[in-house]
Structures are given as structure tokens and as C-alpha cells.
C-alpha positions as CSV (number, residue, x, y, z in Angstrom):
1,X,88.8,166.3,88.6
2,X,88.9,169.9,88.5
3,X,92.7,171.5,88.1
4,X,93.1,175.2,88.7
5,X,95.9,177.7,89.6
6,X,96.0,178.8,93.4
7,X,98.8,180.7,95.7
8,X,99.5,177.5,97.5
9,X,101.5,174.7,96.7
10,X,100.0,171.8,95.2
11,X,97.3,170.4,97.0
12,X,94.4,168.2,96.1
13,X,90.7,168.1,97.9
14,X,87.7,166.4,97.7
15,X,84.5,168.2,97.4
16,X,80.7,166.7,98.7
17,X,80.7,164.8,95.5
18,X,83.7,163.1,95.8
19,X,85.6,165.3,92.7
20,X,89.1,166.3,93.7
21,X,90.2,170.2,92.7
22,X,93.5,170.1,92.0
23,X,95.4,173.5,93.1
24,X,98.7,174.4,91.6
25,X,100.6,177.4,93.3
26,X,100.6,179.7,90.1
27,X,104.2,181.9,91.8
28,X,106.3,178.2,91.8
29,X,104.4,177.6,88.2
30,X,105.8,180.9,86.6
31,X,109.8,180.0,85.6
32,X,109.3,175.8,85.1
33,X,109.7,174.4,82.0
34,X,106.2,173.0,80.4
35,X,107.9,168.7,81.3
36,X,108.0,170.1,84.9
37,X,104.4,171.9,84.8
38,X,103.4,168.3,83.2
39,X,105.1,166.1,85.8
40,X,103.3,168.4,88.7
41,X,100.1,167.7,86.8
42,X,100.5,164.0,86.5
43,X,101.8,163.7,89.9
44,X,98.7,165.3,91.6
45,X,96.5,163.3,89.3
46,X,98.0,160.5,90.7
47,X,97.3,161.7,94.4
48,X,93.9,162.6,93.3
49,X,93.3,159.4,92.3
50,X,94.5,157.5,95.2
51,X,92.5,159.5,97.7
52,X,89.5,158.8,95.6
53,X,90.4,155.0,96.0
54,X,90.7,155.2,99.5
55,X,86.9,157.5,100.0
56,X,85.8,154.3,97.8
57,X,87.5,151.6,100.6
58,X,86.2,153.9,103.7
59,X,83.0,153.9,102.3
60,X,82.9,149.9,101.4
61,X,83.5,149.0,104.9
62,X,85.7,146.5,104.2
63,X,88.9,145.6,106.4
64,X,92.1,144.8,104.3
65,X,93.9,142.1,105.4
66,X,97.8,143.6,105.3
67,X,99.3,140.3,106.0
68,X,97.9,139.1,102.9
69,X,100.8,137.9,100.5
70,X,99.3,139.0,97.6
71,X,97.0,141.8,98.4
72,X,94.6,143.0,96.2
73,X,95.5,147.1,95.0
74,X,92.6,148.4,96.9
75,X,93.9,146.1,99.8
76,X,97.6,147.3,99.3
77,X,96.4,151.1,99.1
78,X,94.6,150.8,102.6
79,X,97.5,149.3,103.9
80,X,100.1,152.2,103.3
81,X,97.5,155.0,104.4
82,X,97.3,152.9,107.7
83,X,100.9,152.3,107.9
84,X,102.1,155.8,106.8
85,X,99.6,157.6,108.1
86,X,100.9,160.2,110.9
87,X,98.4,162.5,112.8
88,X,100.6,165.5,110.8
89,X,100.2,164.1,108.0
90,X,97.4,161.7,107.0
91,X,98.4,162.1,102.8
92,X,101.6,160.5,103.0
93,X,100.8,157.3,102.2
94,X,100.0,158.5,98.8
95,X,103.6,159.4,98.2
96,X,105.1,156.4,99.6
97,X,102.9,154.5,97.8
98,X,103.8,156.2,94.3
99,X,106.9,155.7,95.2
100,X,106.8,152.0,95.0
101,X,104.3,151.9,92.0
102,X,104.5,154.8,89.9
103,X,108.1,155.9,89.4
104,X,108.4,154.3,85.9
105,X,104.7,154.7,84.9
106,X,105.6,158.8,85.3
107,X,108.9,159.0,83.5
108,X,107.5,156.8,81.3
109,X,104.7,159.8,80.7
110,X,107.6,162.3,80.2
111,X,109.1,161.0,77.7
112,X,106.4,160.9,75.8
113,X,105.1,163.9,76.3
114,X,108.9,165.5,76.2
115,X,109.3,166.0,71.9
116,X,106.2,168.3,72.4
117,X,107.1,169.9,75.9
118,X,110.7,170.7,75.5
119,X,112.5,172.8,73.2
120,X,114.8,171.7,70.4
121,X,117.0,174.3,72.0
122,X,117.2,172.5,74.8
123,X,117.8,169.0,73.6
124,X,120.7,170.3,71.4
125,X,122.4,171.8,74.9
126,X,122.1,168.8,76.6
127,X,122.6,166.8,74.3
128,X,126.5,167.5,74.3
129,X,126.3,166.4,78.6
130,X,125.5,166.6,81.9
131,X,127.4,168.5,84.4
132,X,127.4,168.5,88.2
133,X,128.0,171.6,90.1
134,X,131.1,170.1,91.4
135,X,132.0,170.1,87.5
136,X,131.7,165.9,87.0
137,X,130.6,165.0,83.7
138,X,128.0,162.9,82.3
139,X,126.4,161.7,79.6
140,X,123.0,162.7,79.4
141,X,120.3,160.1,79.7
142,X,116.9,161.5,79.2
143,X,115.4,158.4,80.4
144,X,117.5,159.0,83.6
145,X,116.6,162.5,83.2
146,X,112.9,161.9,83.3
147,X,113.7,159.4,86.5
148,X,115.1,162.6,88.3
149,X,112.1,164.7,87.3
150,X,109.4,162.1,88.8
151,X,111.5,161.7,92.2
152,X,110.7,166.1,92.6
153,X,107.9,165.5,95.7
154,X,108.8,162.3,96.4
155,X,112.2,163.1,98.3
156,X,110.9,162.1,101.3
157,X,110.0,158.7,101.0
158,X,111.2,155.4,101.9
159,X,112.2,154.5,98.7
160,X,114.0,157.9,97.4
161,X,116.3,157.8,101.0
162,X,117.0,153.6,99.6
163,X,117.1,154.5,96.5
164,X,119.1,158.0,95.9
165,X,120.0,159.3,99.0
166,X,122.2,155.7,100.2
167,X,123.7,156.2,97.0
168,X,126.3,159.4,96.6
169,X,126.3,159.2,93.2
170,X,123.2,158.9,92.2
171,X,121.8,161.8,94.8
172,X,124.8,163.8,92.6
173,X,123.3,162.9,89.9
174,X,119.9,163.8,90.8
175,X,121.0,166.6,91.6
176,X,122.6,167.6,88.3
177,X,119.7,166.4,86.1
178,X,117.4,168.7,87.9
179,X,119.2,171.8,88.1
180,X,119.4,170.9,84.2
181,X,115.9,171.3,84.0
182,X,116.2,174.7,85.3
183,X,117.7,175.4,81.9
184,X,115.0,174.9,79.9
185,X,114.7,178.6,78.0
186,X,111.3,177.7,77.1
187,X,109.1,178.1,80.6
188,X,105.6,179.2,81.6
189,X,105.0,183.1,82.4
């Protein structure tokens, strides 16, 4: 896979050889902290990788069954892109299916990669809480924090509408956590 910075927003492509090129839109990069830059990296991976897995399934030949009750991943995988699949947009499956399986795997990433990508400066603020623009406080979580940060391209989903938009509170908090991240002082230029 071959990651470099572009004027568009993320996107990932296959060449004739079957790499993917990751693109990152270098304008939205500039004023992120280095966690976000990371989760936009791990998410496209992610992407990358499933639309490599479904090349591999095309090109296999195989039918999934979808009514299996245990489907095999490759199975599964095939069965989102042809359930989610619109004629606008033919990636979505990849999003609804990272939904589903990759939610925890990616704020899992985060916080490990967080003591090295965010500044002590930043931990010390939040540290003393979270507040919501309508001023409600909470206590900060970083494991909810790092949640928040893996639903960013996800909010369309199935399971972010079930999850965080049904739920007031939690799309609040949402909310709050990620305008938070906008006060990292440490961010890319």
C-alpha cells in the first residue's frame, strides 16, 4: 500500500497490480492533532484492505452464501458490499462493515499509539474534564475518547445512527470529545 498526501479527501485506489494508494487531502491534514492524522491512516488502511479482500473474492469466482449462519469473513465481506452497495456509492460497504467489526480494534490502536501522539500538555487539560458546548460536564474517558475519534467517517452508518445518534447523550457526548480533540496544541503544519 502506497500512502501519500493529495488535495482530495481521503480516498483509496487500486492500481493494475492490485496495490492500493492511499490519498490524504494535505489542506484537512494541516491543523489535526498527530491521534487524528493516525486514526485517518488506520482507517484507510482498513478500507484498503477490505477492497483488496473483495478484488481477491471477485476474482475467486466464488458465490457467498449470505444466509449462511456462520459465514466465513470473506463470505460476510461479500455480503455487505452486495447489500450496501448503491450505484452512488459502491465503497460503502466498507464503512458499514468497519462499523460492525472494527470500532474497538481502532480505539484500541489509539490508545496505544496516544502517549507518543498527544502532548503532555494536552492530557494535563483534559485531564481536569470534559465539557459540552451547552457547558455539561464530564469526566474524561480517554477510552471513550478514542471511541469518539474512530466513529469520525463512520457517521453515516447503520450502527453510528443505532448507536449514537438514538441516543442524546451519547451523540452530546460525541460531540464534546471531538471538539476536544480540536484542542490538541500539538498539530501537523
Amino acid at each position: 500500500m502506497l500512502l501519500f498526501f493529495s488535495a482530495k479527501r481521503p480516498v483509496h485506489s487500486p492500481d493494475a497490480t492490485g496495490n492500493s494508494k492511499v490519498e490524504i487531502n494535505k489542506h484537512n491534514a494541516l491543523g489535526r492533532s498527530y491521534l487524528q492524522i493516525a486514526r485517518t491512516l488506520v482507517h484507510e488502511a482498513i478500507r484498503a484492505e477490505l477492497f483488496r479482500k473483495r478484488q481477491e473474492m471477485v476474482n475467486s469466482g466464488q458465490e457467498p452464501d449470505c444466509k449462511k449462519e456462520e459465514p466465513t469473513s470473506f463470505e460476510e465481506l461479500w455480503c455487505y458490499y452486495l447489500f450496501y452497495m448503491t450505484p452512488l456509492d459502491s465503497e460503502n460497504y466498507q464503512h458499514e462493515y468497519m462499523a460492525d467489526h472494527y470500532v474497538k480494534s481502532i480505539a484500541a490502536a489509539l490508545g496505544e499509539m496516544h502517549p507518543e501522539l498527544s502532548s503532555q500538555r494536552f492530557i494535563d487539560l483534559m485531564i481536569k474534564g470534559l465539557y459540552a458546548l451547552d457547558g455539561t460536564r464530564y469526566d474524561w474517558k480517554w477510552q471513550e475518547f478514542f471511541h469518539a475519534l474512530t466513529w469520525q467517517g463512520l457517521e453515516e452508518t447503520l450502527e453510528y445512527k443505532n448507536v449514537i445518534e438514538n441516543d442524546s447523550e451519547s451523540l452530546k457526548k460525541q460531540k464534546a470529545y471531538l471538539e476536544a480533540s480540536q484542542m490538541e496544541p500539538d498539530k501537523c503544519n
